[in-house]
Backbone bond lengths (Angstrom), bond angles and torsions (degrees), N, CA, C in turn:
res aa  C-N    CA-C-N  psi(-1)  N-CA   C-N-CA  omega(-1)  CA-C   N-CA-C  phi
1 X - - - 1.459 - - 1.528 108.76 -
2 X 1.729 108.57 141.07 1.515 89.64 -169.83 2.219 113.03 -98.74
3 X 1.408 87.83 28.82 1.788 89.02 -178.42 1.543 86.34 -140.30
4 X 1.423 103.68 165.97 1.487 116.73 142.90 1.090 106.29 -122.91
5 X 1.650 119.98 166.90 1.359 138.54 -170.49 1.415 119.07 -118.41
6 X 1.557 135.30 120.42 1.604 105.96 -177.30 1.746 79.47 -142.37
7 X 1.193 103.54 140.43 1.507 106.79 167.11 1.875 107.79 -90.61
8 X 1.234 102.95 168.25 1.133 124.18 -143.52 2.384 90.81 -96.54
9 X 1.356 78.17 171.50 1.937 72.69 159.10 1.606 109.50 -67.21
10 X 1.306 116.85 -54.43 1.386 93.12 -173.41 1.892 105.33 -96.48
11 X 1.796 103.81 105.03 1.485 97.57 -148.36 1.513 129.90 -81.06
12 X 1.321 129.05 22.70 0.982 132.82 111.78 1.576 154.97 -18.56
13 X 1.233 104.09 -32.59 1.604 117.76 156.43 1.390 100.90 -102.53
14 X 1.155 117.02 159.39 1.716 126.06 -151.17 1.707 104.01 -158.10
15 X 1.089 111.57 125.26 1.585 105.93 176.43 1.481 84.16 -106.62
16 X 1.580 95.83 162.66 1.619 118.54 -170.32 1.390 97.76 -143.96
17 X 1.653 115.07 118.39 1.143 120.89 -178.84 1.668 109.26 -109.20
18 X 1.342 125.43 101.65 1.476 136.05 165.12 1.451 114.87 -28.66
19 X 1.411 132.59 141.45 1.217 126.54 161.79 1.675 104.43 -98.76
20 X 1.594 109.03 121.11 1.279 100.25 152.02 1.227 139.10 -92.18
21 X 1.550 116.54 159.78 1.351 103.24 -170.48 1.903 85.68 -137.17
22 X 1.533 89.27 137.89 1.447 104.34 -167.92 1.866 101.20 -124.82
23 X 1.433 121.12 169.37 1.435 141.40 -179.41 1.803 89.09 -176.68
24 X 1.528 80.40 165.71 1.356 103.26 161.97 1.728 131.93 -5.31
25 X 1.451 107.47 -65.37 1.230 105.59 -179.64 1.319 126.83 -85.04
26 X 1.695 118.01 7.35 1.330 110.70 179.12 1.609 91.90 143.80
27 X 1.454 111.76 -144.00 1.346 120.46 178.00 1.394 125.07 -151.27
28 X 1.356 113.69 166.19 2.063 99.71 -179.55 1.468 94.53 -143.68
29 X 1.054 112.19 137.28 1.463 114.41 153.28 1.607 105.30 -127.41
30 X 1.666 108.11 148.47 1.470 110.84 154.00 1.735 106.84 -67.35
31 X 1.435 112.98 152.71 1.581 124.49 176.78 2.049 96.40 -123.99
32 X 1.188 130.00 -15.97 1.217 124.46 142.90 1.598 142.31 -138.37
33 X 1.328 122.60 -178.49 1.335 105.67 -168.82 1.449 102.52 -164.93
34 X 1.202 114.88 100.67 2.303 108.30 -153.47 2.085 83.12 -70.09
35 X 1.302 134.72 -41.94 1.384 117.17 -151.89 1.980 84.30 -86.38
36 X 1.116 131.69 -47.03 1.279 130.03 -153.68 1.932 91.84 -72.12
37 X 1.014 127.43 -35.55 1.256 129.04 -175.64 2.141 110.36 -68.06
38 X 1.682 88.31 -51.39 1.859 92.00 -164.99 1.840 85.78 -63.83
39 X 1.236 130.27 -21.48 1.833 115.24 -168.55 1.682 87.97 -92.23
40 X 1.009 110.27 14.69 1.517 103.60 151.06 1.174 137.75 -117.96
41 X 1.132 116.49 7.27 1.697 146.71 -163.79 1.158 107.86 67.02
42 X 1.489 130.21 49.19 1.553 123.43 167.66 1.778 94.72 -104.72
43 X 0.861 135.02 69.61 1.454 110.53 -169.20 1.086 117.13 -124.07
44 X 2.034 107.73 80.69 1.413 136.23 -166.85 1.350 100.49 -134.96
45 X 1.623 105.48 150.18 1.189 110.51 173.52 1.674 123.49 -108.91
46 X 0.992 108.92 128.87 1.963 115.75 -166.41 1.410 88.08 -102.46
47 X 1.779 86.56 127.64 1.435 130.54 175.73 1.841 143.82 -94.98
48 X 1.928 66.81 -26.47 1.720 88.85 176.18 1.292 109.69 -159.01
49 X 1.789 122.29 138.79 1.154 143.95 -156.93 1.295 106.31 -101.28
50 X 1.215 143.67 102.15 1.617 130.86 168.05 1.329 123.93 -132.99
51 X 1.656 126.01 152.25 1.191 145.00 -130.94 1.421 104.90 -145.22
52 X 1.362 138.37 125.81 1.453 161.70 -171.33 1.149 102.99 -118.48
53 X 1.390 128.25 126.66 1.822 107.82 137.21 1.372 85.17 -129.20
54 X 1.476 108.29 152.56 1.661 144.66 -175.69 1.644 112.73 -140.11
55 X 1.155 107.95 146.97 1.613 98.34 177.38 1.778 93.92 -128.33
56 X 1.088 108.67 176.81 1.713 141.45 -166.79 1.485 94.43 -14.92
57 X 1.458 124.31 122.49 1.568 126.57 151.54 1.302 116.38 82.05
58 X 1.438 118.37 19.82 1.405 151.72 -177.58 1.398 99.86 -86.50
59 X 1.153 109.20 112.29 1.746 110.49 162.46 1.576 109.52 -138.88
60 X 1.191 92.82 121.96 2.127 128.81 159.26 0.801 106.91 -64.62
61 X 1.589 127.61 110.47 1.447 125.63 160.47 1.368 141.18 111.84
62 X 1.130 141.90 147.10 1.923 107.43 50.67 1.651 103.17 -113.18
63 X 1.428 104.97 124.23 1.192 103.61 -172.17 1.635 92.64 -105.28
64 X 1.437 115.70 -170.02 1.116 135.17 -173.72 1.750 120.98 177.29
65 X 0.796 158.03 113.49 1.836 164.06 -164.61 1.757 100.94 -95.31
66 X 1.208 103.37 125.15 1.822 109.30 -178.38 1.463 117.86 -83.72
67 X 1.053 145.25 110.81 1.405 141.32 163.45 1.505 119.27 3.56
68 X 1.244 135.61 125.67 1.072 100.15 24.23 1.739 121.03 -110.13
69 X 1.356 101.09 37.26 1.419 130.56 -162.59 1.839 102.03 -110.99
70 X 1.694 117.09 8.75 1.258 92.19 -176.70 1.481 123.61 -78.12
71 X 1.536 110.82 179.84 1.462 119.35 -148.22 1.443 93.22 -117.07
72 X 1.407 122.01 106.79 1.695 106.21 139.98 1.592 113.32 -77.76
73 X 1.459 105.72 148.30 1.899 101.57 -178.91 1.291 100.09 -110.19
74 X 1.326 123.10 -169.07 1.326 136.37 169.42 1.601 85.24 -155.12
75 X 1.431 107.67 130.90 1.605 99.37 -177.91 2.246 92.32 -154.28
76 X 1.499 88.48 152.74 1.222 105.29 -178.96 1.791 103.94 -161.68
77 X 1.043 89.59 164.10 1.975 113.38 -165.31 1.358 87.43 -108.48
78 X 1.631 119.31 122.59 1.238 117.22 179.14 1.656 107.04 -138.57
79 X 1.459 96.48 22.97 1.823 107.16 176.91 1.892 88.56 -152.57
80 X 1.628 133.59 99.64 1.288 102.29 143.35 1.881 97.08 107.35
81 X 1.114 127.09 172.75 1.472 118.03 174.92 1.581 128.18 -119.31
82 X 1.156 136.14 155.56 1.373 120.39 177.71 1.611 99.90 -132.36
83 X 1.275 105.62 -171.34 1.530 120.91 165.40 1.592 105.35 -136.26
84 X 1.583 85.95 112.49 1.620 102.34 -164.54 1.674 109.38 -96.46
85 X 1.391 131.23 135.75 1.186 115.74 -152.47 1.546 106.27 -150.57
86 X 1.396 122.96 120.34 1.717 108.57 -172.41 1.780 104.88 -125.41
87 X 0.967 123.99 151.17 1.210 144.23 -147.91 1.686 105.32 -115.30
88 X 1.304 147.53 104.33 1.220 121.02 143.57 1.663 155.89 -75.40
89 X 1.336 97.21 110.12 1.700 104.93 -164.00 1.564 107.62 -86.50
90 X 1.643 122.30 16.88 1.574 98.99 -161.31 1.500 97.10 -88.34
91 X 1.195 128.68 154.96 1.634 123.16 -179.46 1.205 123.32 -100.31
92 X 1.219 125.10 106.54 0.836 144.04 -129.11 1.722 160.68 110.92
93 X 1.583 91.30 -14.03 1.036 116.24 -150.59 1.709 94.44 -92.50
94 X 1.405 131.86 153.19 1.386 127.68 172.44 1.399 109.18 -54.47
95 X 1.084 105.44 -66.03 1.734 115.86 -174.30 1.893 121.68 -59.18
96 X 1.623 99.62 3.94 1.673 109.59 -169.75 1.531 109.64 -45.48
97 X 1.098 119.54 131.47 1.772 125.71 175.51 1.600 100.53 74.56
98 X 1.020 114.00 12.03 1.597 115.38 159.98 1.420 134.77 -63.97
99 X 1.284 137.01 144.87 1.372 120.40 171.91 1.565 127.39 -132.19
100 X 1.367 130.43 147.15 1.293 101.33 -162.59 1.877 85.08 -126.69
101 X 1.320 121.84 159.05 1.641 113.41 164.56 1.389 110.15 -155.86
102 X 1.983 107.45 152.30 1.173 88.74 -157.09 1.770 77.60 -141.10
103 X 1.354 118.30 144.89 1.304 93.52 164.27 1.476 128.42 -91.42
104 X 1.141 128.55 142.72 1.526 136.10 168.03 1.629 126.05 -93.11
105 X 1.253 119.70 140.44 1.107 122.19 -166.63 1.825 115.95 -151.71
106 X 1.500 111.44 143.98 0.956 115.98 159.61 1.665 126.84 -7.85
107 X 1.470 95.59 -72.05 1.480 145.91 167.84 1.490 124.61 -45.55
108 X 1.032 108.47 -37.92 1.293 121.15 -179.38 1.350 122.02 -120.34
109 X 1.438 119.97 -1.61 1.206 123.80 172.62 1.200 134.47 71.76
110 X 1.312 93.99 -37.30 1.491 94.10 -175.34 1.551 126.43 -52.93
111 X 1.780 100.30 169.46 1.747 94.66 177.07 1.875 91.36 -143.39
112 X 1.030 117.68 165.44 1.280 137.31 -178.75 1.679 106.58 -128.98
113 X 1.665 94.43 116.18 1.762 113.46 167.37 1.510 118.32 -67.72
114 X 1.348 131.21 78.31 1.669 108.80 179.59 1.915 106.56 -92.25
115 X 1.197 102.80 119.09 1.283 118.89 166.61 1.689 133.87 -55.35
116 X 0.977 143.83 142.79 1.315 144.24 -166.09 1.452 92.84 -44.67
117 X 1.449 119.45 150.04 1.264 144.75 155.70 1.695 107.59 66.33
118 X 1.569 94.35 59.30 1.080 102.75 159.35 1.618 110.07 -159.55
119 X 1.441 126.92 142.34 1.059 118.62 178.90 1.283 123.48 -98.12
120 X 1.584 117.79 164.03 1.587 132.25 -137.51 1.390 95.49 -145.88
121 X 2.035 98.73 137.19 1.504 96.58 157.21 1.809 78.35 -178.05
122 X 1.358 94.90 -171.37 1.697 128.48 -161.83 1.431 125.10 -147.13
123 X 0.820 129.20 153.33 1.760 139.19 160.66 1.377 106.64 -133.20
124 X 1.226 110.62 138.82 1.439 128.25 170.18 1.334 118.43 -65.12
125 X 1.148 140.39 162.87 2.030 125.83 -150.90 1.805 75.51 -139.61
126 X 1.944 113.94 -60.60 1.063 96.05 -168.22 1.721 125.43 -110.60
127 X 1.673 124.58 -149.62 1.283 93.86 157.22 1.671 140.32 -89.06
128 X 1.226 94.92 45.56 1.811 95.27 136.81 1.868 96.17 163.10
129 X 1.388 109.60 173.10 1.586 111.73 166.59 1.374 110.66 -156.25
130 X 0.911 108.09 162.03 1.472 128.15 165.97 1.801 133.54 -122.53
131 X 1.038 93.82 102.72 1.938 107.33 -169.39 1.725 103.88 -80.81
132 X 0.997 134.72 120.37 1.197 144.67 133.52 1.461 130.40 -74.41
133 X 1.550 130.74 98.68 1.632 115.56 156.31 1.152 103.95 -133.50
134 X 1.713 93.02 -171.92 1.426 116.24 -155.50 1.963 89.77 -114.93
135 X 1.045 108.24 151.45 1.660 132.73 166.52 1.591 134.00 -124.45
136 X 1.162 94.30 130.52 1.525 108.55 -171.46 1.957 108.90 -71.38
137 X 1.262 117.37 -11.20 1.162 113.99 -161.20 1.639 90.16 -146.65
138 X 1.057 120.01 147.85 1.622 118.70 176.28 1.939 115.98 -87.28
139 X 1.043 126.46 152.30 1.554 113.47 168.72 1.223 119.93 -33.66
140 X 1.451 108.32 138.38 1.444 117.01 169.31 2.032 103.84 -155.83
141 X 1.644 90.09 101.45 1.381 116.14 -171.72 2.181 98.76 -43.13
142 X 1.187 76.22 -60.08 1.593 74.35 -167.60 1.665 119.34 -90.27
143 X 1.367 121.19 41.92 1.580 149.98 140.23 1.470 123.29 -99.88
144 X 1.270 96.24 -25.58 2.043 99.17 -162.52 1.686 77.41 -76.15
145 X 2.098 95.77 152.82 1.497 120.50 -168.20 1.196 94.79 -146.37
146 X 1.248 126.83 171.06 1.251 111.16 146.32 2.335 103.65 -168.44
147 X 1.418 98.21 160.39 1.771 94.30 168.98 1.143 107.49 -113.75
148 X 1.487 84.58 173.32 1.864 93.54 -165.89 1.544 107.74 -76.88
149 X 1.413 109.41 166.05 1.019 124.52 -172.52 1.381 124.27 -67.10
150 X 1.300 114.39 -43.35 1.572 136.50 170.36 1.371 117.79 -108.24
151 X 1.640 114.40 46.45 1.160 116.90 170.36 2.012 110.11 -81.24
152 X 1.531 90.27 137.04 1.511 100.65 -167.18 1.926 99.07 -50.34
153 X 1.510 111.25 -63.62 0.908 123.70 179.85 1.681 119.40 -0.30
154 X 1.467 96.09 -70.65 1.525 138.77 -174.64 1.082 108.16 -53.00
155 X 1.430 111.90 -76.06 1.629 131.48 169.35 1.563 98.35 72.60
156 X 1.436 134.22 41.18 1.207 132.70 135.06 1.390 134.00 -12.83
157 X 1.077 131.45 59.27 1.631 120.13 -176.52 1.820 110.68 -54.97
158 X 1.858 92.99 115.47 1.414 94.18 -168.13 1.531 92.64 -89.84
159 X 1.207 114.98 165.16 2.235 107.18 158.68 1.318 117.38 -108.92
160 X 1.152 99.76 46.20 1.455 117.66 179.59 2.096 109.85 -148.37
161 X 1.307 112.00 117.77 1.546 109.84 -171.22 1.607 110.02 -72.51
162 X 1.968 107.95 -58.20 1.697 112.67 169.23 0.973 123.80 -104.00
163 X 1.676 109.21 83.80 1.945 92.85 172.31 1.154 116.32 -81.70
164 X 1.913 113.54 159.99 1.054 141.31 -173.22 1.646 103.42 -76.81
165 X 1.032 116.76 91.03 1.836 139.78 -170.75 1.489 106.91 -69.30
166 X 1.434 129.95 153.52 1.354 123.65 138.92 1.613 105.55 -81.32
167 X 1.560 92.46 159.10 1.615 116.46 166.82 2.232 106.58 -29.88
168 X 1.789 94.54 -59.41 1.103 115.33 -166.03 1.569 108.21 -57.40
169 X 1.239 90.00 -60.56 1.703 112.95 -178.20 1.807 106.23 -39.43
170 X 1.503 111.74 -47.56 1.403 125.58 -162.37 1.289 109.84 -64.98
171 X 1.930 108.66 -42.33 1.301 111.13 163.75 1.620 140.69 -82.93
172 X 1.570 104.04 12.74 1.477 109.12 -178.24 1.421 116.08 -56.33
173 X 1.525 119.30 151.16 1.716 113.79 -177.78 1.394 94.21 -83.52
174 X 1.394 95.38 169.40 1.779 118.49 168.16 1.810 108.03 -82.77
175 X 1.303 104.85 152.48 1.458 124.42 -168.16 1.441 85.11 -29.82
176 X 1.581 113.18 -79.74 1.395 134.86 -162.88 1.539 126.88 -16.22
177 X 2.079 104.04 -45.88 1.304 100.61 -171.15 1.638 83.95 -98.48
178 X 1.307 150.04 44.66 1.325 139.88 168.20 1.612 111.91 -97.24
179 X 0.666 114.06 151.57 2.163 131.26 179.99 1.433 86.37 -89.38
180 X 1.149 132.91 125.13 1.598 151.79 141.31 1.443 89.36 -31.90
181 X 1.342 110.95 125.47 1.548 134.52 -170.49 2.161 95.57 -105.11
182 X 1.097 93.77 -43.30 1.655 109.06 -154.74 1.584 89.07 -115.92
């Protein structure tokens, strides 16, 4: 098989580790596989492809897209490393306001599955990266939400003290004043 599958603490998010296979000229791995993925319980279809690069102290997030536009991702670091981090917002759920993080890397290949109704983001570890994933749902300007980064609630341990924020990002609310999306 050319991945393995391990779910996460909260196991619903799932890192997926590629097998590479290398010779002489370098190396290849597949990064997806729609039949090798659904016999793993990924069994979603990605709609839209998107691409980040950020450099040093850069942090994404935590965003998330509201129904009926939400986003499962498939995301991996394919320039450089981040600390990739997903949030659970579904209500109800045991693990609600939970967080799980894993880092991703060039290097390590790996990618992390986050499933609908949970929110997503990153910080850059070095100087610079580039994230590639895949989406279950395409953009939709007026669904995307997102909480703050250093919401107490959450208590995310980032490894980074000042990240370099958007405007948007800076003003996201805390879990607390949010409407249960999920």
């Amino acid at each position: 098989m050319p991945f393995t599958f391990q779910p996460l603490a909260i196991p619903d998010v799932i890192r997926v580790q590629p097998k590479r296979f290398s010779d002489l000229r370098g190396w290849f791995m597949e990064t997806y596989g729609a039949s090798v993925f659904a016999e793993a319980g990924i069994d979603v279809r990605f709609v839209q492809d998107n691409c980040s690069y950020s450099e040093r102290g850069v942090l994404r997030g935590l965003h998330y897209q509201r129904p009926p536009q939400a986003q499962g991702k498939l995301v991996r670091a394919v320039l450089g490393e981040v600390y990739d981090v997903s949030v659970d917002l579904r209500a109800g759920s045991p693990t609600y306001g939970c967080w799980v993080g894993e880092v991703l890397s060039a290097e390590n290949r790996r990618a992390i599955y986050v499933p609908p109704g949970f929110a997503h983001g990153f910080c850059v570890l070095g100087e610079r990266a580039m994230v590639a994933y895949k989406t279950t749902a395409e953009y939709a300007p007026d669904l995307e939400a997102g909480i703050r980064w250093d919401d107490p609630q959450i208590g995310v341990r980032w490894p980074i003290c000042e990240p370099v924020l958007s405007d948007k990002d800076a003003r996201l609310p805390l879990l607390c004043e949010v409407k249960p999306a999920f």
